[in-house]
C-alpha atoms as one frame of an Amber mdcrd trajectory, in Angstrom:
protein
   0.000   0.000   0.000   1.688   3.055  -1.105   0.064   4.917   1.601   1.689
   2.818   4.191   5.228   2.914   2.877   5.628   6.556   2.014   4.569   7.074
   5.881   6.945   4.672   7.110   9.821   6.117   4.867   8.627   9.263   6.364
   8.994   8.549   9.552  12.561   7.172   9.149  13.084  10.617   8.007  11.012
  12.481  11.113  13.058  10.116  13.906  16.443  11.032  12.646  15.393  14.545
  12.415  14.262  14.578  16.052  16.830  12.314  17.844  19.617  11.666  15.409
  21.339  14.552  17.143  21.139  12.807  20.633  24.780  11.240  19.530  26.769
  13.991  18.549  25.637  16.330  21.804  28.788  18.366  20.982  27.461  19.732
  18.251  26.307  23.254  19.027  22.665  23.702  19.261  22.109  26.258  16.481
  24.084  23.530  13.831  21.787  20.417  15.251  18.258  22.644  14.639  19.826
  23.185  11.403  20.719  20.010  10.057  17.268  18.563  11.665  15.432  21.207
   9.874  16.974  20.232   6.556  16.265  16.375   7.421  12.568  17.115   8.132
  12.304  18.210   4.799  12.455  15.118   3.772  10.365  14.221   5.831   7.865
  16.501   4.813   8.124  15.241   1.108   6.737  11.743   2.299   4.465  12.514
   4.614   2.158  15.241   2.574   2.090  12.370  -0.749   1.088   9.782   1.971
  -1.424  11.504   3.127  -2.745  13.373  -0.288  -3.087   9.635  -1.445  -4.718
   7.702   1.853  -7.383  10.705   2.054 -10.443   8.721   1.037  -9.564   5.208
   1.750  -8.433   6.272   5.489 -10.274   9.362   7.264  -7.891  11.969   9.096
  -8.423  10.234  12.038  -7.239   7.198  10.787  -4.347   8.565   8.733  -2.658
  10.276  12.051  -3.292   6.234  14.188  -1.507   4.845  11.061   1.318   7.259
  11.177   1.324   7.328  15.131   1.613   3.245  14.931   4.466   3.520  12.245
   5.953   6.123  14.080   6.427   3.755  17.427   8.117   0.433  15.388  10.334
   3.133  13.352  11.618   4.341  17.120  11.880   1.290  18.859  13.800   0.283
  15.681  15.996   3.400  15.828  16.553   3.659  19.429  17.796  -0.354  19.824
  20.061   0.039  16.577  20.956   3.607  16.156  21.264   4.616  20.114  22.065
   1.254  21.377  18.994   1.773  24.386  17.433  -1.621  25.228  14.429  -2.643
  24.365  12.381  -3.475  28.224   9.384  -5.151  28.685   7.440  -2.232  29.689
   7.551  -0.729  26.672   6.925  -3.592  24.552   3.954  -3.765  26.697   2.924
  -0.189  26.225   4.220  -0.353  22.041   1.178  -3.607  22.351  -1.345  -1.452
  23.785  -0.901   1.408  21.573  -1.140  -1.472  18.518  -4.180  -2.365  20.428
  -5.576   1.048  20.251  -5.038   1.279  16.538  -6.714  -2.107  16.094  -9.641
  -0.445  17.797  -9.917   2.432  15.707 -10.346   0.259  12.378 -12.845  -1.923
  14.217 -15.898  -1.045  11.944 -13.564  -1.978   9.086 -12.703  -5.352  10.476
């Protein structure tokens, strides 16, 4: 679904924009902001396709729980292979329930 992907290469995009910078915290502020602004561009050139084409087949609300969920498994992805955190149990937990809550929102589609 082209919908989908474009939101997921998005969000690769987004969570390098927002915490690539967490491993180079030498870098002065002013030059991080930068270089994160010209990495959400990117971003932006993803996201606003994704959601021009999903409009129709997936309401707004259901757009923003698709990109929310994407946005979790893109982090967890980044944090445990880019930022070397661990992944605990609480927050697979909590990634589950979140799922869970997207599930919910497509019930009457199910």
């Amino acid at each position: 679904m082209p919908t989908v992907l474009l939101l997921l290469i998005s969000n690769t995009f987004m969570t390098f924009a927002w915490y690539g910078n967490l491993k180079n915290r030498s870098m002065p502020m002013v030059t991080a902001i930068g270089v994160s602004w010209l990495i959400a561009l990117g971003e932006y050139c993803f996201m606003i396709p994704a959601n021009r084409i999903g409009y129709g087949r997936f309401t707004g609300y259901q757009l923003k729980i698709i990109q929310e969920s994407i946005t979790i498994v893109v982090f967890a992805t980044f944090a445990y292979f880019y930022l070397g955190e661990s992944l605990k149990w609480n927050y697979v937990v909590s990634f589950v329930l979140i799922l869970g809550a997207v599930a919910f929102a497509f019930w009457d589609q199910l």
